[in-house]
C-alpha positions in Angstrom: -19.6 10.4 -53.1 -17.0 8.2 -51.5 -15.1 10.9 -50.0 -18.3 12.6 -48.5 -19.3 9.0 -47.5 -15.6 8.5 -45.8 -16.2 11.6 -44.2 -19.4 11.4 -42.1 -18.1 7.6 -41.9 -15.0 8.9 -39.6 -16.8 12.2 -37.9 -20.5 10.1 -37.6 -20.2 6.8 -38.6 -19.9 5.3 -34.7 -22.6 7.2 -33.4 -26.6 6.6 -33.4 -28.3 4.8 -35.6 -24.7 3.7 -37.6 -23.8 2.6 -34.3 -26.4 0.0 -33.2 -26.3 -1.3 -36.9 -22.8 -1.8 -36.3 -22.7 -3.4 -33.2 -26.2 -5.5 -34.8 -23.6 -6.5 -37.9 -20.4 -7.7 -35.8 -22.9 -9.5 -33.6 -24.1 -11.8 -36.5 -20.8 -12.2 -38.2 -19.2 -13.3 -34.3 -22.3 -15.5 -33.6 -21.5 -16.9 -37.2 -18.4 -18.2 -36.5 -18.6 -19.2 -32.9 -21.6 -21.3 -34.8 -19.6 -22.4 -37.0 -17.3 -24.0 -34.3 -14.1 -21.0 -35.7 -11.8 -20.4 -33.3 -13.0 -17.3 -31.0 -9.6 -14.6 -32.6 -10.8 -15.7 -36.0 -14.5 -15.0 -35.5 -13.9 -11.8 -34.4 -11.2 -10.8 -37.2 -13.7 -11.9 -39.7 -16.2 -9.8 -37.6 -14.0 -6.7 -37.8 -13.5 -7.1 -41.4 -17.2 -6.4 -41.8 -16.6 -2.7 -39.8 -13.1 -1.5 -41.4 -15.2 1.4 -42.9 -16.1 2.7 -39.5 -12.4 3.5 -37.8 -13.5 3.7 -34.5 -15.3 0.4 -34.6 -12.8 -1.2 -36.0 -10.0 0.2 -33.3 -12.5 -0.9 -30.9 -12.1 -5.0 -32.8 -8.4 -4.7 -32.0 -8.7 -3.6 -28.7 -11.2 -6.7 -27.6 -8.7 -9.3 -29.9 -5.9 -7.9 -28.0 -7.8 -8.3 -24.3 -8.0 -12.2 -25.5 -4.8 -13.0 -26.7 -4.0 -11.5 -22.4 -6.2 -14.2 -21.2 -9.3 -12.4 -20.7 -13.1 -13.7 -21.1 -14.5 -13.3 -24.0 -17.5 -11.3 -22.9 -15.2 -8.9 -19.9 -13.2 -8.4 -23.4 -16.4 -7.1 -25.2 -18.2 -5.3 -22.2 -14.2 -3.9 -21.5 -14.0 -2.3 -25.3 -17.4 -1.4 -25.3 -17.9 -3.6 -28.8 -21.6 -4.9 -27.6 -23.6 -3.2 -25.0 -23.2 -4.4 -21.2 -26.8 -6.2 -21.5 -25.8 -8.4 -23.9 -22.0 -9.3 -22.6 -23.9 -10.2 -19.2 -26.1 -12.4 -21.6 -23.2 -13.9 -23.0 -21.2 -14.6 -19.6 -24.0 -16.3 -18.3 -24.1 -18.3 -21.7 -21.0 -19.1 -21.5 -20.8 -20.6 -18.2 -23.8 -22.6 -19.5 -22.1 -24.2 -22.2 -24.8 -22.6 -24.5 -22.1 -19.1 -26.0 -23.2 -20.1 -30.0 -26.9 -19.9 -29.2 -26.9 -17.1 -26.8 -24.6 -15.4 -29.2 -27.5 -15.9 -31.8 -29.9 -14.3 -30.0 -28.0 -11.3 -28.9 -27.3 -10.6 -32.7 -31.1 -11.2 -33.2 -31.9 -8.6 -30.6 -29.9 -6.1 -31.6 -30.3 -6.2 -35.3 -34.2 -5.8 -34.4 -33.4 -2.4 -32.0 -31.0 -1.4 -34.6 -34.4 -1.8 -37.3 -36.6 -0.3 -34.9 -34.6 2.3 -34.5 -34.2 3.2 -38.3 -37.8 2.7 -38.5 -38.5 5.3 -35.7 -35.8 7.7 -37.1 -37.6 7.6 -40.8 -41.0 8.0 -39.1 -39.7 11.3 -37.6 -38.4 12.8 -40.8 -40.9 11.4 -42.9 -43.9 14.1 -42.3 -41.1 17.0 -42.5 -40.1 15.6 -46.6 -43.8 15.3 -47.2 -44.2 18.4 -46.2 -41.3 19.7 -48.4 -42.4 18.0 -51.5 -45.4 19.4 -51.4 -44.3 23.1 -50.7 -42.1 22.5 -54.2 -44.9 20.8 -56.1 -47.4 24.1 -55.1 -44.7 26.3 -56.3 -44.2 24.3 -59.7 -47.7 24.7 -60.0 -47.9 28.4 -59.2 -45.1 28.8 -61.8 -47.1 27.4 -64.4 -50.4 28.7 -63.5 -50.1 32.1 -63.4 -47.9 33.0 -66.7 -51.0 30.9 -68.1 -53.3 33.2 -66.3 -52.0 35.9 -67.7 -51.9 34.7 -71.2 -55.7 33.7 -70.9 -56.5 37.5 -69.6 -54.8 39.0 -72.2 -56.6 37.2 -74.9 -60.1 37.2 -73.6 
């Protein structure tokens, strides 16, 4: 299982649906310790940490630190690396020119985690009707199994 898992986590795991959950994660673990007043290298190593079984993410964490120890804005750093969407590093320029990073780092994680949801929710709708579908296709052969060696028993004795 681990092996298929590290697998599809290399090949598929940076794409999608794994994607926005992703990016939905190291948004609440960066707005976590920029809440928690960390210093902005630490936040996002502990961030990373949380997306070392997705390689590309992960390459994606080092790039951004890297950009920061240069010098470079935090959210140029993010929209540069392509670690959070361009939407919500605009967000988070304008927050931090505010004075207001922490909270508007909050609510980007909040936003994405609920697209990230909404898109697992829309992804299970569309498969759900196609297993129902299955399951009962191998219930009515089960049953067919079963009811016609019965059948024939019954026709044999009456």
């Amino acid at each position: 299982r681990q092996k298929v898992l590290r697998i599809w986590q290399k090949r598929w795991g940076d794409r999608g649906i794994a994607r926005r959950l992703s990016d939905a994660r190291f948004a609440q673990a960066l707005s976590m310790g920029m809440r928690s007043g960390l210093p902005m290298e630490e936040s996002l190593d502990l961030a990373q940490g949380l997306l070392e079984e997705v390689p590309a993410a992960s390459a994606r964490c080092r790039a951004c630190r890297s950009l920061l120890e240069e010098g470079c804005d935090l959210a140029q750093a993010l929209r540069q690396t392509q670690v959070l969407p361009a939407s919500a590093c605009r967000m988070l320029a304008l927050g931090v020119r505010s004075g207001s990073a922490d909270s508007v780092m909050e609510e980007i994680s909040r936003r994405l985690a609920r697209e990230a949801d909404q898109a697992l929710e829309d992804r299970t709708a569309q498969i759900e009707p196609a297993m129902v579908l299955v399951c009962s296709l191998m219930v009515g052969a089960i049953l067919l199994s079963v009811m016609l060696p019965l059948m024939n028993i019954m026709s044999a004795i009456g």
